[in-house]
C-alpha positions in Angstrom: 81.3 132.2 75.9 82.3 134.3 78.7 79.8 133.0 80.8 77.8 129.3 81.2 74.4 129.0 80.0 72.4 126.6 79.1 74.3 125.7 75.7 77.6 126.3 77.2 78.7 124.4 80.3 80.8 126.2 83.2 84.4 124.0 82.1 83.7 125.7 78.7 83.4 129.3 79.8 86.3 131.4 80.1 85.0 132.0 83.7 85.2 128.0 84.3 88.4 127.8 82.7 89.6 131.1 84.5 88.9 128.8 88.2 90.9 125.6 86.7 93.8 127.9 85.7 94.1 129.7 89.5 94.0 126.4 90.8 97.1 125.2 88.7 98.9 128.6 88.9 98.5 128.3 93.3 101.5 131.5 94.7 103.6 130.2 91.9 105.0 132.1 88.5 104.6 130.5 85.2 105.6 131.0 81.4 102.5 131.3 79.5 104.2 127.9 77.9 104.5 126.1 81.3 101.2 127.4 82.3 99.8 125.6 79.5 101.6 122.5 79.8 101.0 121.5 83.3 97.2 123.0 82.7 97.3 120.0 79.9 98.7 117.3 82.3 96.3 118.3 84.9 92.8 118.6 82.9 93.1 117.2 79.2 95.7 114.2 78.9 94.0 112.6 82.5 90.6 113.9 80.8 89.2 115.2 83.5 87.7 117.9 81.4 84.2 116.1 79.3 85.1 119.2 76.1 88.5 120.4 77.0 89.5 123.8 75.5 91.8 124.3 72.9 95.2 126.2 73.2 93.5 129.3 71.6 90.7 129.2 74.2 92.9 128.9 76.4 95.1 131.7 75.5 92.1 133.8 75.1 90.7 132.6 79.0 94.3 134.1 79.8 93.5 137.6 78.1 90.2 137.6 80.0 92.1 137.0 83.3 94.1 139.5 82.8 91.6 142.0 81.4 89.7 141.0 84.8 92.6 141.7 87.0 93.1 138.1 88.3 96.7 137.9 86.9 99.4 140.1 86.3 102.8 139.4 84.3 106.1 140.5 85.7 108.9 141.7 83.6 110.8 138.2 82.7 107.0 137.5 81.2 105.8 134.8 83.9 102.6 135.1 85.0 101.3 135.5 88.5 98.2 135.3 90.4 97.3 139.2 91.5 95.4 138.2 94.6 98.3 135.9 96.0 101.7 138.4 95.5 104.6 137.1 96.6 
């Protein structure tokens, strides 16, 4: 799950998802709920995603990013790309 293989396609690994949520996070700070909604408009409602993920997989692509050091939260609870600090 963490990783593609042949039964599970890169847009359905959390490493896959991981990518399309840096690209929609950019230098910019999100609520996890804002995160989420604008990650919707971008990938699932124009369905540019063939198996989109669910909220919980996404939640739980969020806990891997974290746990890998690509994000950080600040103390208001927005998240934040750790590479790009502003």
């Amino acid at each position: 799950m963490i990783l593609p293989s042949k039964y599970i396609s890169i847009t359905e690994s959390f490493i896959g998802i991981s990518g399309l949520i840096l690209n929609i996070m950019g230098n910019k700070k999100y609520t996890i709920e804002k995160l989420w909604d604008s990650f919707s408009r971008e990938y699932i409602k124009s369905k540019k995603l063939k198996n989109p993920p669910t909220y919980q997989k996404f939640i739980y692509a969020v806990d891997f990013m974290y746990l890998s050091n690509m994000i950080s939260f600040n103390d208001k609870g927005e998240i934040y790309n750790e590479s790009l600090k502003s």
